[in-house]
Backbone as CSV, one residue per row, in Angstrom:
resi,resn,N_x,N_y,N_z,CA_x,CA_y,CA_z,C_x,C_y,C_z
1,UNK,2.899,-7.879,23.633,2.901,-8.784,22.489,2.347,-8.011,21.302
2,UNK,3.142,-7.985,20.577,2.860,-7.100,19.190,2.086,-7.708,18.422
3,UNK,1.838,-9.159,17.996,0.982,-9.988,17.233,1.263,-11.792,17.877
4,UNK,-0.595,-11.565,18.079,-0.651,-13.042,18.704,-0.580,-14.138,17.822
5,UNK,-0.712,-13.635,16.218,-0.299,-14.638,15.369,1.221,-14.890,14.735
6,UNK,1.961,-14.589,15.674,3.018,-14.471,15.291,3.968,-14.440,16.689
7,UNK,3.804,-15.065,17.817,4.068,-15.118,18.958,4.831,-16.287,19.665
8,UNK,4.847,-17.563,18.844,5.703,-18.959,18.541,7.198,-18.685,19.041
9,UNK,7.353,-18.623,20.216,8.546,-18.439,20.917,9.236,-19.670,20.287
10,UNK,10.742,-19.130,19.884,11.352,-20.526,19.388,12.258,-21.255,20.058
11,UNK,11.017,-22.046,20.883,11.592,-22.879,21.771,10.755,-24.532,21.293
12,UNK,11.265,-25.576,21.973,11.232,-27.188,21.852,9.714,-26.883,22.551
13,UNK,8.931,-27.758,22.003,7.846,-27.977,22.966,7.729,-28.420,24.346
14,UNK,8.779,-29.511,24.295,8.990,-29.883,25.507,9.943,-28.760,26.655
15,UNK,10.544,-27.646,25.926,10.797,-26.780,26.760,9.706,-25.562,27.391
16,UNK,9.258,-25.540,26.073,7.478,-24.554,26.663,6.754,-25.122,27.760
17,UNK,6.767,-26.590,27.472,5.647,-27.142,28.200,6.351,-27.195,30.137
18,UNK,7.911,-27.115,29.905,8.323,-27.349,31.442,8.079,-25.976,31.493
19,UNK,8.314,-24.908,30.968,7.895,-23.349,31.372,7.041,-23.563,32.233
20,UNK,5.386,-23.972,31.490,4.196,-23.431,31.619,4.127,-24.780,33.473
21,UNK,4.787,-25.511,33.328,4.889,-26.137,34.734,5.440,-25.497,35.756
22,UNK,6.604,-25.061,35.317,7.088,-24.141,36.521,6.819,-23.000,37.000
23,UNK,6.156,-22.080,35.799,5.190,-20.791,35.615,3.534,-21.048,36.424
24,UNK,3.172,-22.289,36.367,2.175,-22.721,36.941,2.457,-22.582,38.699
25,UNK,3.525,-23.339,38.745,3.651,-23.488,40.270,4.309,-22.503,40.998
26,UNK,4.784,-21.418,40.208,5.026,-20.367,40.939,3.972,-19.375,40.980
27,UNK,3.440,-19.041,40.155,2.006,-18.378,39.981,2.447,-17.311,38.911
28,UNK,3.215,-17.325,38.117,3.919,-15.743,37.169,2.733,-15.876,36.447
29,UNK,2.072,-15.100,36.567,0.627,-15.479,35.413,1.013,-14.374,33.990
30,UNK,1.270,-13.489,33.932,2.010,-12.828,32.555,2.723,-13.510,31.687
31,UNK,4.292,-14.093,32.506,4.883,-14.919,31.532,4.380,-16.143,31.139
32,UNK,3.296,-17.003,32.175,2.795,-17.652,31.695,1.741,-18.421,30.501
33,UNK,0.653,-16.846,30.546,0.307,-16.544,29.649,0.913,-16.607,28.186
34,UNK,2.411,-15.366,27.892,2.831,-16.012,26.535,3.293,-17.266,25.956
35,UNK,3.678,-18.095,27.443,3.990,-18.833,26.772,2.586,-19.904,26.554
36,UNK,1.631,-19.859,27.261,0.514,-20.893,26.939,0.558,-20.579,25.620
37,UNK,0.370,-18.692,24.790,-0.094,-19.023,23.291,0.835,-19.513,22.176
38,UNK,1.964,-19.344,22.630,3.337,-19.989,22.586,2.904,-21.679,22.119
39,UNK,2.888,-22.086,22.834,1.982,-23.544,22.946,1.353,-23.387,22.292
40,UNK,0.163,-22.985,22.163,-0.935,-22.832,20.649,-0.667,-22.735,19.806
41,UNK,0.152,-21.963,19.401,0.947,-21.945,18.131,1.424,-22.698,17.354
42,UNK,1.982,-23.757,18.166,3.161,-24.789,17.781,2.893,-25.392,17.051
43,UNK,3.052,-25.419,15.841,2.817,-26.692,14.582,2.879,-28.120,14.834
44,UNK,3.941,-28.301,15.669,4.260,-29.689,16.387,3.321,-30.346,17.076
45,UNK,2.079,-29.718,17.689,1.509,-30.186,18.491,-0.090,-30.012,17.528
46,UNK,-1.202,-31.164,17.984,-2.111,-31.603,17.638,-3.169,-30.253,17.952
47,UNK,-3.756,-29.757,16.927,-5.096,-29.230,17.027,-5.666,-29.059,18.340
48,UNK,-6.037,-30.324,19.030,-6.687,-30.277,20.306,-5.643,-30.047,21.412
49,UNK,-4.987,-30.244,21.371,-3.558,-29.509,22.285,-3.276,-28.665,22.309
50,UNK,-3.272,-27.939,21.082,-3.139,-26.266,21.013,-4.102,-25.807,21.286
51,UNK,-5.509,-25.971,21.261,-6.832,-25.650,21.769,-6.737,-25.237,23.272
52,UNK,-6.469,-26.637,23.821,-6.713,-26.735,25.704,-4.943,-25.710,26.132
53,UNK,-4.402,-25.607,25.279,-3.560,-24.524,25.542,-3.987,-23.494,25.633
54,UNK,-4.823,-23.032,24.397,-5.342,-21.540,24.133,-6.390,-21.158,25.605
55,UNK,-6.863,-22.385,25.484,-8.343,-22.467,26.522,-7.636,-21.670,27.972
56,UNK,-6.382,-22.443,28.449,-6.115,-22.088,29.199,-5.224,-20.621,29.408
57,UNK,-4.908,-20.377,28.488,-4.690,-18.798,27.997,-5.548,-18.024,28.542
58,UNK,-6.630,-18.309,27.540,-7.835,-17.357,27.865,-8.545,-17.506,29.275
59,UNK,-8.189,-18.286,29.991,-8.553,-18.279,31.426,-7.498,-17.582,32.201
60,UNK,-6.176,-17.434,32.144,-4.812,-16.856,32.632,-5.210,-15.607,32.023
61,UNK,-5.284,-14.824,31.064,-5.809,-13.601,30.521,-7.018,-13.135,31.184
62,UNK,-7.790,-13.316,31.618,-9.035,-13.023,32.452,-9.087,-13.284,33.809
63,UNK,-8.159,-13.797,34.317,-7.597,-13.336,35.515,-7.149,-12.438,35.817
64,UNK,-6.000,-12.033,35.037,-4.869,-11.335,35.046,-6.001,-9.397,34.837
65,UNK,-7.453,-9.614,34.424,-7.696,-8.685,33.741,-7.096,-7.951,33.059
66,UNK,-6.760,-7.902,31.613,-6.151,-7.792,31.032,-7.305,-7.586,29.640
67,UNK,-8.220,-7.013,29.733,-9.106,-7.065,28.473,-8.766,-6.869,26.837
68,UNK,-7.296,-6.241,26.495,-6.943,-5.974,25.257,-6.134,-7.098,24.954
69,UNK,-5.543,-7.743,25.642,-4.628,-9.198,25.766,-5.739,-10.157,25.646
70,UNK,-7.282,-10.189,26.249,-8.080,-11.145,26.346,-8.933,-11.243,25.139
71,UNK,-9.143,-9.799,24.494,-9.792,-9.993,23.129,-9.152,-10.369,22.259
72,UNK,-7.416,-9.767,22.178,-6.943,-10.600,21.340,-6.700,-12.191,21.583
73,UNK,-6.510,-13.151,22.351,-6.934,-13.948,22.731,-8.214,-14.545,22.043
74,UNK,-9.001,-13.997,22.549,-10.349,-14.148,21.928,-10.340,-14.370,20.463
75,UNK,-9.728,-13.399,19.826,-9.895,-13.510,18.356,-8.717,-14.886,17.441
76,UNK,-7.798,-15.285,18.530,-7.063,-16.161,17.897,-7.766,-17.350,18.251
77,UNK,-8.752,-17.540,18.969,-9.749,-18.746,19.300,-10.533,-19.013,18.130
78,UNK,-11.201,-17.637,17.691,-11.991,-17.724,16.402,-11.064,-18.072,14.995
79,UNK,-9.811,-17.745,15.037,-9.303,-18.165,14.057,-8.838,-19.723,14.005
80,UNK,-8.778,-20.096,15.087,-8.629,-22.016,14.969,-9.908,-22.208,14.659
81,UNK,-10.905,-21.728,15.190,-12.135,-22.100,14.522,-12.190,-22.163,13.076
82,UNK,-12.351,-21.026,12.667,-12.359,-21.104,10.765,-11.092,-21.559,10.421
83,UNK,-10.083,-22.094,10.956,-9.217,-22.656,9.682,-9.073,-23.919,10.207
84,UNK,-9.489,-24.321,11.559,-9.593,-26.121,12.054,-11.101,-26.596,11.865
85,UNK,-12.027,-25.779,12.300,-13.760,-26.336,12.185,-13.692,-26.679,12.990
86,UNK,-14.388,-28.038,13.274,-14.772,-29.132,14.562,-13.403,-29.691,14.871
87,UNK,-12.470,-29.661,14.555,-11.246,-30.544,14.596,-10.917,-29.507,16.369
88,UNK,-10.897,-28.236,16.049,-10.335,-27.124,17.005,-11.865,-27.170,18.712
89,UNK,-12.401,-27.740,18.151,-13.518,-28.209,19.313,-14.335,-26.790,19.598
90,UNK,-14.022,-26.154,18.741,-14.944,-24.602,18.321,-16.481,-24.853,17.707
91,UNK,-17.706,-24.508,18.145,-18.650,-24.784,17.272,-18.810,-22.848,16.510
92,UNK,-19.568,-23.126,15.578,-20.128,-21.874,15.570,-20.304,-20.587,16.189
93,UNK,-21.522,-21.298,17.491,-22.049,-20.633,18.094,-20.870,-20.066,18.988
94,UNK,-19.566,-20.725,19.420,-18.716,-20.466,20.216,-17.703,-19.272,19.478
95,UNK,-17.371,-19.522,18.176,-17.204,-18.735,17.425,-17.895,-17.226,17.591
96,UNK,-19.381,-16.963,17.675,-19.871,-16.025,17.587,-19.446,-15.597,19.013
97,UNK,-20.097,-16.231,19.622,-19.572,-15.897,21.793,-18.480,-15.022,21.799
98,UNK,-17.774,-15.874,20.890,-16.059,-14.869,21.022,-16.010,-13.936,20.311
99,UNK,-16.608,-13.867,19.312,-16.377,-12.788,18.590,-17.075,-11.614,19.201
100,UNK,-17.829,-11.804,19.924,-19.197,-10.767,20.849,-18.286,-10.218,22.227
101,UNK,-18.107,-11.273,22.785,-17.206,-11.247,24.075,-16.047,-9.934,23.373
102,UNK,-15.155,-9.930,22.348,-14.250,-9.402,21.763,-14.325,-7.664,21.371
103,UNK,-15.632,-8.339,20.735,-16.504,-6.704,20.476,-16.623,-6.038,21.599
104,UNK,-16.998,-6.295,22.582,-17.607,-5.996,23.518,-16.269,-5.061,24.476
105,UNK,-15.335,-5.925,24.470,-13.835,-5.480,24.939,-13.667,-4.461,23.905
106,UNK,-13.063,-4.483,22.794,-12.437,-3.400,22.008,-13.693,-2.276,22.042
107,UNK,-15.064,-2.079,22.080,-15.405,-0.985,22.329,-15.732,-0.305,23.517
108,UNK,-15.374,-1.403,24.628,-15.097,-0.514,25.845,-13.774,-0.141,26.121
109,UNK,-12.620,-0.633,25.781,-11.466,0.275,25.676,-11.195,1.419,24.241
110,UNK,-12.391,1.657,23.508,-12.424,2.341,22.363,-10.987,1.861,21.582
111,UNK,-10.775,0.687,21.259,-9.857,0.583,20.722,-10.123,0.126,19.279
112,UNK,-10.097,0.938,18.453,-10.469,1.234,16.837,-9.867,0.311,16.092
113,UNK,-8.388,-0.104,16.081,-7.902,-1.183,15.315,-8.027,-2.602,15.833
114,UNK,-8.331,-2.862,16.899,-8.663,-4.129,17.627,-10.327,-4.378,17.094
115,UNK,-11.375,-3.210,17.073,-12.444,-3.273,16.896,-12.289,-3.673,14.825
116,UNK,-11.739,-2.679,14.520,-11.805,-3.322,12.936,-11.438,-4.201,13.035
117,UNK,-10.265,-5.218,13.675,-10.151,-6.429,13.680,-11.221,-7.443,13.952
118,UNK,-12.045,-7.373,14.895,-13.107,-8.222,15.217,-13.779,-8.113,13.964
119,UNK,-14.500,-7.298,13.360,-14.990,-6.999,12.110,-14.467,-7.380,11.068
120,UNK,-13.480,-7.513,10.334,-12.692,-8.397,9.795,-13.191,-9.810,9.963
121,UNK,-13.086,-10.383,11.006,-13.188,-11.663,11.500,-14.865,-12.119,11.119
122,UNK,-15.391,-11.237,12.040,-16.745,-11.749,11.359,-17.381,-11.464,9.916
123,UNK,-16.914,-10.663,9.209,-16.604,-10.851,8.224,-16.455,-12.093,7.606
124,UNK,-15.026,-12.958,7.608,-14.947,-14.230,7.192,-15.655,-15.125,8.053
125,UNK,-16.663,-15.046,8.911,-17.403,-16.159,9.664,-18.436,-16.637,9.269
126,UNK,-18.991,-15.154,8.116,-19.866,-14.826,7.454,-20.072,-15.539,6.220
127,UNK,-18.700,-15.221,5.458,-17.954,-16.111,4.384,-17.810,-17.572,4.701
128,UNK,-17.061,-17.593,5.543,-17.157,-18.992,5.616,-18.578,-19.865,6.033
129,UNK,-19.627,-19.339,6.386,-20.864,-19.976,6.855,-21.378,-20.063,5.140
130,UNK,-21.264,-19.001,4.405,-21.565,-18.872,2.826,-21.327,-20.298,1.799
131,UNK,-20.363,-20.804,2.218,-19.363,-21.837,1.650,-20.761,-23.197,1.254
132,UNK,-21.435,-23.231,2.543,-22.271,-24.468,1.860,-23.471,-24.199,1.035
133,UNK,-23.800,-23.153,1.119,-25.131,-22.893,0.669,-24.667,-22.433,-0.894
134,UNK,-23.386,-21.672,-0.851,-23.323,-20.908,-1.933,-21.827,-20.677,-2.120
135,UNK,-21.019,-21.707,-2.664,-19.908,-21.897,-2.949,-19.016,-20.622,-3.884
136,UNK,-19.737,-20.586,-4.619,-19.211,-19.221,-5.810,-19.714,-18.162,-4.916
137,UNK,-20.310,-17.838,-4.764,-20.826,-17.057,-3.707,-19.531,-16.469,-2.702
138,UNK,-19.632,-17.541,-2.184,-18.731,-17.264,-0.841,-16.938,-16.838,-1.564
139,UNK,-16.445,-17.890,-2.120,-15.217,-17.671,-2.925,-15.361,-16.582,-3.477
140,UNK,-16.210,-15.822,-4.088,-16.134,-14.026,-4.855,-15.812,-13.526,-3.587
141,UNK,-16.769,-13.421,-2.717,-16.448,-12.653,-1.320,-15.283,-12.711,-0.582
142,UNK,-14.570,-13.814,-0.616,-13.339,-13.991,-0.243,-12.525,-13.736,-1.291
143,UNK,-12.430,-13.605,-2.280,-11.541,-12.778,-3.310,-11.962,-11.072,-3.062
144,UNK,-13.015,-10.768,-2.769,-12.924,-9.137,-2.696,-12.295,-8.707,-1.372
145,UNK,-12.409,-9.552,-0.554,-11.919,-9.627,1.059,-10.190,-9.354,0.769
146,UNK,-10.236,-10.410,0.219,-8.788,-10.523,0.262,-8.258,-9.109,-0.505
147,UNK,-8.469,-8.773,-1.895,-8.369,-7.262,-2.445,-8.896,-6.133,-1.184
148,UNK,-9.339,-6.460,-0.329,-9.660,-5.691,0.194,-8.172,-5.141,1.450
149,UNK,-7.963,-6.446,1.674,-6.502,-6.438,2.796,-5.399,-5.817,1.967
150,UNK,-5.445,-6.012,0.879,-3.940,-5.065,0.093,-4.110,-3.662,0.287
151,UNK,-4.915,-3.128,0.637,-5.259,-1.849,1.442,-5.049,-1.289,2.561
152,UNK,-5.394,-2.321,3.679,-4.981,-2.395,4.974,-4.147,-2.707,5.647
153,UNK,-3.365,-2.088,7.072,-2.238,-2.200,7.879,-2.559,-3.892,8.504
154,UNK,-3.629,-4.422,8.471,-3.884,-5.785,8.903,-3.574,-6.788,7.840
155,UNK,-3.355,-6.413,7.083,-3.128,-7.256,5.577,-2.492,-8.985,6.350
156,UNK,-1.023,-8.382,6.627,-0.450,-9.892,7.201,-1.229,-10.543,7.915
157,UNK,-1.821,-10.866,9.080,-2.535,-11.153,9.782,-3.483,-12.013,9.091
158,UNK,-4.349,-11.663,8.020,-5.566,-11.829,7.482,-5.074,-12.636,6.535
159,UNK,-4.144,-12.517,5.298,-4.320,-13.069,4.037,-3.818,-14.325,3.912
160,UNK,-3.315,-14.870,5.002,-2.412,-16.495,5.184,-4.588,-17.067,5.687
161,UNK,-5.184,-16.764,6.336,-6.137,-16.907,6.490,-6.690,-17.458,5.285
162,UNK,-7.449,-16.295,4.954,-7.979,-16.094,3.721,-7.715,-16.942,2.130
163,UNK,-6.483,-16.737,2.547,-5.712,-17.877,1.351,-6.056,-19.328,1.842
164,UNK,-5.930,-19.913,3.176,-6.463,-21.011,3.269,-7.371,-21.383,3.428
165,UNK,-8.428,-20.301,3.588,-9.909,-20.930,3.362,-10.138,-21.027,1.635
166,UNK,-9.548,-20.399,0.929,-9.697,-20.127,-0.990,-9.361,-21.435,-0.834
167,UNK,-8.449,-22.140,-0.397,-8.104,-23.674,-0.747,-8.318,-24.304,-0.332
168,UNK,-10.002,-24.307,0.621,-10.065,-25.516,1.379,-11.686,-25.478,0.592
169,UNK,-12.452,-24.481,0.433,-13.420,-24.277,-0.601,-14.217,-25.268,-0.062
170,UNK,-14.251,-25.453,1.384,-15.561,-25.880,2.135,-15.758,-25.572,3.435
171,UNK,-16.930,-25.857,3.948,-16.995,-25.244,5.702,-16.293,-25.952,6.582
172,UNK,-16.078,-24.945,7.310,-15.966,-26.142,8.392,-16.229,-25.913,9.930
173,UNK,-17.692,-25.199,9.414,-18.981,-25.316,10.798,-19.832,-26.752,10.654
């Protein structure tokens, strides 16, 4: 999988969802896997649905041991976090877990662009925790953030982010 934010197999939900039934009961835990984030993805489906999808991702990924599949994983957990809040059933602290858990993976497979990615992330966790205390504050930082991605091979990934926290211009820890 080349990008987990961008992984929305274009299929009916109700066809994903008989996948992940029949993928279940046979045991294919790989294909099953894409398609759980497949499921997460889905615009069609409610916040907390795509959650207990992801959830179960990240349990099919850590089976499978699979630690570069599981951090990324990991890091698309933290991103329902900062762009759902409490809606995504993410607190903070769970936020940080993952982001640690993540770290922890990309520098034991020394993997340098997965690791700037986590960094990135906490980065805006940072920013976004900024938001209540210090509104202008936080919005400069997310404008240099964002100038900062027109630089970087992660740019896509990040700036659909970034842009929707500039327009939501509150927390949502």
């Amino acid at each position: 999988i080349d990008s987990f934010f961008d992984t929305a197999i274009e299929n009916s939900v109700n066809k994903l969802k008989e996948h992940v039934r029949r993928l279940t009961i046979k045991g294919y835990k790989p294909t099953l896997f894409t398609r759980l984030l497949a499921l997460s993805q889905h615009d069609e489906l409610e916040v907390q649905e795509r959650q207990r999808y992801l959830n179960h991702a990240l349990d099919v990924i850590n089976q499978l041991q699979q630690p570069y599949e599981h951090a990324q994983a990991l890091l698309l957990t933290v991103r329902y976090g900062l762009l759902y809040g409490e809606a995504s059933g993410i607190d903070a602290h769970q936020v940080e877990a993952f982001l640690e858990q993540a770290k922890d993976l990309a520098i034991e497979l020394d993997a340098r662009i997965l690791l700037a990615r986590v960094e990135y992330y906490q980065q805006l966790v940072e920013i976004n925790e900024m938001l209540t205390d210090n509104p202008n504050g936080a919005a400069d930082a997310l404008k240099q953030f964002s100038h900062t991605l027109e630089t970087v091979p992660l740019s896509t990934e990040f700036t659909p982010l970034v842009d929707q926290l500039l327009e939501l211009g509150n927390p949502n820890f």
